[in-house]
C-alpha positions in Angstrom: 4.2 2.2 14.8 4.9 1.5 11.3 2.1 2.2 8.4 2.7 0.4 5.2 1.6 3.0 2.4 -0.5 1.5 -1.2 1.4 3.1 -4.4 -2.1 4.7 -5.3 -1.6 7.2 -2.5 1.9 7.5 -3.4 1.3 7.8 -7.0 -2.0 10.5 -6.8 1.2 12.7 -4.7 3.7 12.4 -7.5 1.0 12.5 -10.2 -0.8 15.6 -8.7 -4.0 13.5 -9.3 -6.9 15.9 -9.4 -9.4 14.1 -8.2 -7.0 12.4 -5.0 -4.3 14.7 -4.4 -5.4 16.9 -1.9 -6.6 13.4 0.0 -3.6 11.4 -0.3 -1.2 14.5 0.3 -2.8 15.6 3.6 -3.3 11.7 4.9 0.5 11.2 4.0 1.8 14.0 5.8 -0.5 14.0 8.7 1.0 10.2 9.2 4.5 11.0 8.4 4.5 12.8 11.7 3.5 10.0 14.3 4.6 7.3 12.6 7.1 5.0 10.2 5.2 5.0 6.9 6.5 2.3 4.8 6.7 0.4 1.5 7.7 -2.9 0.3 9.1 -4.2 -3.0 6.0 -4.6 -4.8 5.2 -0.9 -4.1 8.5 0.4 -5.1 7.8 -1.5 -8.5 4.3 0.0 -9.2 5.5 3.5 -8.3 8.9 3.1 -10.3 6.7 2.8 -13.3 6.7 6.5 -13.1 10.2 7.2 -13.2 13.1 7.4 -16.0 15.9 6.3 -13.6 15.8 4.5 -10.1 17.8 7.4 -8.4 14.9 10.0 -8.9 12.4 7.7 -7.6 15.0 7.2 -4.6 15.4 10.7 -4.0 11.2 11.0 -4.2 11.2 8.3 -1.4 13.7 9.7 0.8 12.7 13.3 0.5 9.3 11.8 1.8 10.9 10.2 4.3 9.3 6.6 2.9 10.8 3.6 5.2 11.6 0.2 3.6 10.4 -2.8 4.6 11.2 -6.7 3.1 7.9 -8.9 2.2 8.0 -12.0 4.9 8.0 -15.4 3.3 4.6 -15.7 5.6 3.2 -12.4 4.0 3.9 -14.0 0.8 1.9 -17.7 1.6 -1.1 -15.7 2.8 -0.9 -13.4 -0.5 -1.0 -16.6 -2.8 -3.6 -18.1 -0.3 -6.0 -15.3 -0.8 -5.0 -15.2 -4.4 -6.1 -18.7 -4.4 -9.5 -18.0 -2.7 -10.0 -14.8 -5.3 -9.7 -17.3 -8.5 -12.1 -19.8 -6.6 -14.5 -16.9 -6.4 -14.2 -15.8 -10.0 -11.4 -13.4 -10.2 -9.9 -13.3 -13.4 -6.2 -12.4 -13.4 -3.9 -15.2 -14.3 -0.5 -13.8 -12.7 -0.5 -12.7 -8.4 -1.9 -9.5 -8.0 0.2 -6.6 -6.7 -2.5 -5.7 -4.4 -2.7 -9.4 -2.6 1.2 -8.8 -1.5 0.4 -5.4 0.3 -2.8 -6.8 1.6 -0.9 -10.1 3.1 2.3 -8.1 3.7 0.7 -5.6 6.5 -2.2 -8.1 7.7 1.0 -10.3 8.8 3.1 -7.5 10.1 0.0 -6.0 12.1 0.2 -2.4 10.2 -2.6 -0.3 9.2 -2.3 0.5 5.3 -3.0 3.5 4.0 -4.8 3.2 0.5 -7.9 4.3 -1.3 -8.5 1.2 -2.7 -10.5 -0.9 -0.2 -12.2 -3.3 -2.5 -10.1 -6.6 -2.2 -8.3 -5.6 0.8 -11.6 -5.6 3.2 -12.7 -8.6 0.9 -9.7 -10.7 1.2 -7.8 -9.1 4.6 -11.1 -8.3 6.6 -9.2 -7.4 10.1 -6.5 -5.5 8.5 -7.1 -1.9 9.5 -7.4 0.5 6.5 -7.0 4.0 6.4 -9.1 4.9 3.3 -11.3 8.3 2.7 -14.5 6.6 4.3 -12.5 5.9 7.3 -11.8 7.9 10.6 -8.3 6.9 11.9 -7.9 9.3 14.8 -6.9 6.3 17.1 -4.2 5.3 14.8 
């Protein structure tokens, strides 16, 4: 099964963040070992913020073991869809968010996504399955 992967998780690793390190670490590996964990483009961008030169975020990926996956062109309707539905409600970002891509990407692909940033994804995906702190994924 394939696990997309939100760049908070992947950045709290790289960052050694002390307050979700040890979390994202130990959910990241514990995965790595059942499973395809993946990201898409929009990741790859928000983690490559982090990084002089594209071949040392490359090697960071592949030591990892981090799949790659394309955004579908359905993916990307249902993100500016719920994008759509966000500025109805209020929201108040003028440009797609990052987050609605990853959100739409796995919700079409059917993968679990492992972030610790639930807010809009349960708001916006509701039957997406997350694995987030609060959540017990044992049958995953």
């Amino acid at each position: 099964m394939e696990i997309l992967v939100d760049s908070n998780v992947l950045l709290d690793i790289l960052t050694e963040d002390p307050t979700w390190y040890e979390w994202s670490a130990h959910t990241l590996e514990r995965f790595l070992e059942d499973h395809r964990v993946c990201i898409n483009p929009v990741i790859y961008a928000e983690v490559s913020i982090g990084f002089e030169r594209i071949e040392d975020l490359d090697a960071s990926l592949s030591q990892a073991e981090i799949g790659r996956l394309r955004i579908p062109y359905e993916a990307a309707f249902l993100a500016g869809k719920s994008y759509l539905l966000y500025r109805q409600r209020g929201g108040n970002r003028r440009s797609p968010l990052p987050d609605f891509f990853i959100g739409a990407h796995a919700a079409v692909a059917g993968m679990p996504l492992i972030t610790r940033d639930v807010g809009r994804y349960r708001t916006y995906f509701p039957r997406l399955a997350l694995i987030c702190p609060e959540s017990n994924n044992k049958s995953i």
